[in-house]
C-alpha positions in Angstrom: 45.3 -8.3 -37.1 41.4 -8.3 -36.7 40.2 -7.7 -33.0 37.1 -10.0 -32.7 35.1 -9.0 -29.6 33.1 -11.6 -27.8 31.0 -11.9 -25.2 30.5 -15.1 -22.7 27.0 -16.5 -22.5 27.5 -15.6 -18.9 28.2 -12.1 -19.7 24.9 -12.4 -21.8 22.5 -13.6 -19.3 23.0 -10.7 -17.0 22.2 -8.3 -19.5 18.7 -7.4 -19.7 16.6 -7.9 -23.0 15.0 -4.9 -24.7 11.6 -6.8 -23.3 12.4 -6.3 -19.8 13.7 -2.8 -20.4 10.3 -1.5 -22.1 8.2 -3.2 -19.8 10.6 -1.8 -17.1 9.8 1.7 -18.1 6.3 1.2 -18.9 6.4 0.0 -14.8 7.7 3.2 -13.7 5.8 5.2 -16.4 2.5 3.7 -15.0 3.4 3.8 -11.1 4.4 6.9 -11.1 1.6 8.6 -13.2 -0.7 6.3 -10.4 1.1 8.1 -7.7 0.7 11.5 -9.0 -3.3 11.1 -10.0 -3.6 9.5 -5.9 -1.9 12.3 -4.0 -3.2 15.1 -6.4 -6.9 13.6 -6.0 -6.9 13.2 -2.2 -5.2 16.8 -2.2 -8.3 18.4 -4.0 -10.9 16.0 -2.1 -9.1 18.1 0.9 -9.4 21.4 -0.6 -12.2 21.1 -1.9 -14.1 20.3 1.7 -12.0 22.9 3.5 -13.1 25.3 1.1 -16.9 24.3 1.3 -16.9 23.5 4.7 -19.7 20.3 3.4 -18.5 17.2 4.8 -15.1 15.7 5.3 -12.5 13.1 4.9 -12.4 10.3 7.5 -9.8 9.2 9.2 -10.3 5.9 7.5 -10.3 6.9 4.1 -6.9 9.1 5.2 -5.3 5.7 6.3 -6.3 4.0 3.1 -4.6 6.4 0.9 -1.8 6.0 3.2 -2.0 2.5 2.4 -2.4 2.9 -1.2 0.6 5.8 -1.0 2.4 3.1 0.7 2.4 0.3 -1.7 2.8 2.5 -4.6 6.4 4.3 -2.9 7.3 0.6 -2.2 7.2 -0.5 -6.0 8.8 2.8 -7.3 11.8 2.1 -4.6 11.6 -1.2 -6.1 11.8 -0.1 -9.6 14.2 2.1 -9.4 16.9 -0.2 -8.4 15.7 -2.2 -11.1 14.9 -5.4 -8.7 12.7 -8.3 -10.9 9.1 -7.2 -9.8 7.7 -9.1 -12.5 5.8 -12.6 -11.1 7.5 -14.6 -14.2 9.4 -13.9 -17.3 6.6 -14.9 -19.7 4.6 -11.9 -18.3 7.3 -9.0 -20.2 6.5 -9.7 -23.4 2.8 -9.1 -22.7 3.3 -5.9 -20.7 5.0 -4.7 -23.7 2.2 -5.3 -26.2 -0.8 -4.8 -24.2 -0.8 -1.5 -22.0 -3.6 -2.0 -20.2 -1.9 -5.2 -18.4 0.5 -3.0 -17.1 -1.8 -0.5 -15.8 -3.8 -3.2 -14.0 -0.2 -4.7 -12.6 0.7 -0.8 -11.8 -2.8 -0.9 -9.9 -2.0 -3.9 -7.8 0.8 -2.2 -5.0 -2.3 0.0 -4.3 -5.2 -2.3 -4.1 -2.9 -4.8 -1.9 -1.3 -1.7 0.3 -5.4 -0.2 0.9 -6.5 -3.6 1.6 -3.4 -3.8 4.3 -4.2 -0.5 5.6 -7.9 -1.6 6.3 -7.2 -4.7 8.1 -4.6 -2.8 10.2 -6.8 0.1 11.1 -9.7 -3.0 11.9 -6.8 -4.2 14.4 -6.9 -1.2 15.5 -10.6 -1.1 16.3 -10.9 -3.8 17.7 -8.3 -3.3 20.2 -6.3 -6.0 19.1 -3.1 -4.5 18.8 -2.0 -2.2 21.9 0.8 -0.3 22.9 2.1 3.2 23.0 2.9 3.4 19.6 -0.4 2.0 18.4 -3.5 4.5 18.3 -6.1 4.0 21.1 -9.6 4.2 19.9 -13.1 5.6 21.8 -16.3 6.7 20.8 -17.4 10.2 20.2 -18.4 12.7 22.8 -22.5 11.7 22.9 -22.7 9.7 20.4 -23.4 5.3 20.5 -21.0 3.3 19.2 -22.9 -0.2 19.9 -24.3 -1.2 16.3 -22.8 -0.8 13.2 -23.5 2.7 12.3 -22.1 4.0 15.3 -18.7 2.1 14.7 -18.2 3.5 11.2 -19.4 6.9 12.0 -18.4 7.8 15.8 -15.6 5.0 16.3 -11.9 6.2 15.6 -8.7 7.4 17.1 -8.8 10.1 19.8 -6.9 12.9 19.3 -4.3 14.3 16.9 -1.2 11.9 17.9 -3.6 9.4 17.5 -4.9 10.1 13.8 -1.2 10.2 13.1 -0.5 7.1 14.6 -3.4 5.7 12.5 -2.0 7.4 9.2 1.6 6.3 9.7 0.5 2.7 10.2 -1.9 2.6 7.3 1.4 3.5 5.1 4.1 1.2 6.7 0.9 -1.8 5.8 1.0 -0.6 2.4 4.8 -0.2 2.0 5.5 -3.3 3.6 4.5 -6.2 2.2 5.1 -8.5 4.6 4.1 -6.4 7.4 0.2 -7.7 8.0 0.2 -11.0 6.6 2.9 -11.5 9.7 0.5 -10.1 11.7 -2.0 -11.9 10.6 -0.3 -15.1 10.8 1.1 -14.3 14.4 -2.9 -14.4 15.1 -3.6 -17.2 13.5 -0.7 -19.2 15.2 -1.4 -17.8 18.4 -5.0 -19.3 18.1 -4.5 -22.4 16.8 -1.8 -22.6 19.7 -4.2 -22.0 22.1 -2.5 -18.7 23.8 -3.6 -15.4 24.1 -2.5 -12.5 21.8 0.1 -9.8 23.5 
């Protein structure tokens, strides 16, 4: 007697299409060589002014690779369990033909979790956001912090716990996506309520 194997529709469904699996892997392929080329880049930007002794990295541009390093450990994590990161189904088939799609999606964790980082280190700043487990921020030793200049140059966190603080916030923005729009919107309900922020 002839075995004839069948599978239910239902059984079908859950099964992922060769689409989504090469787009899958062209995902991780992408995110990770993004990963890689970010941390090795800021690693030899470090390096390379240690070695010089001409200049420096801020502490902002350390909190937006944070950010950046954030969103990208956030997709991977994502990716790896093989959750649907894709906005719609239509989009596989085109990250399967066109590459440079998926390196532009592979981009996006980073531009949204540097973005993030920025507006939480602004918060920051501005003082907005206080506690002990938020960085407090003061001028440098002789140095005006009044206009502009001052604030990008000579404003920051003060001291090593705080540049941490600062660092450690900058990736939790990036690796959390809903992490500052909450914020955000906590501020903008809290206005529009007419109270005062905590």
């Amino acid at each position: 007697m002839e075995n004839i194997h069948t599978n239910s529709p239902l059984t079908e469904s859950l099964k992922p299409d060769q689409d989504t699996l090469d787009a899958h892997r062209l995902m991780v392929m992408w995110l990770f060589i993004s990963t890689i080329a970010l941390g090795l880049g800021f690693l030899i930007l470090m390096l390379y002014f240690d070695m010089t002794g001409e200049g420096g990295v801020t502490i902002m541009v350390a909190v937006i690779v944070a950010g950046a390093g954030g969103g990208f450990v956030s997709s991977l994590r994502r990716l790896y369990s093989f959750q649907d990161v894709f906005p719609r189904r239509g989009y596989v088939r085109l990250f399967r033909k066109m590459n440079f799609y998926v390196i532009a999606y592979s981009l996006v964790p980073a531009v949204v979790g540097m973005i993030g980082a920025v507006i939480v280190y602004l918060l920051f700043a501005a003082d907005l956001l206080k506690g002990d487990l938020f960085p407090e921020f003061h001028c440098a030793p002789e140095k005006t912090c009044t206009d502009f200049h001052g604030f990008v140059s000579y404003w920051g966190p003060e001291g090593p716990a705080a540049n941490a603080k600062a660092i450690v916030w900058g990736f939790i923005s990036g690796f959390s996506e809903r992490f500052v729009p909450d914020i955000l919107n906590r501020f903008g309900s809290q206005h529009t309520g007419g109270k005062q922020p905590n």
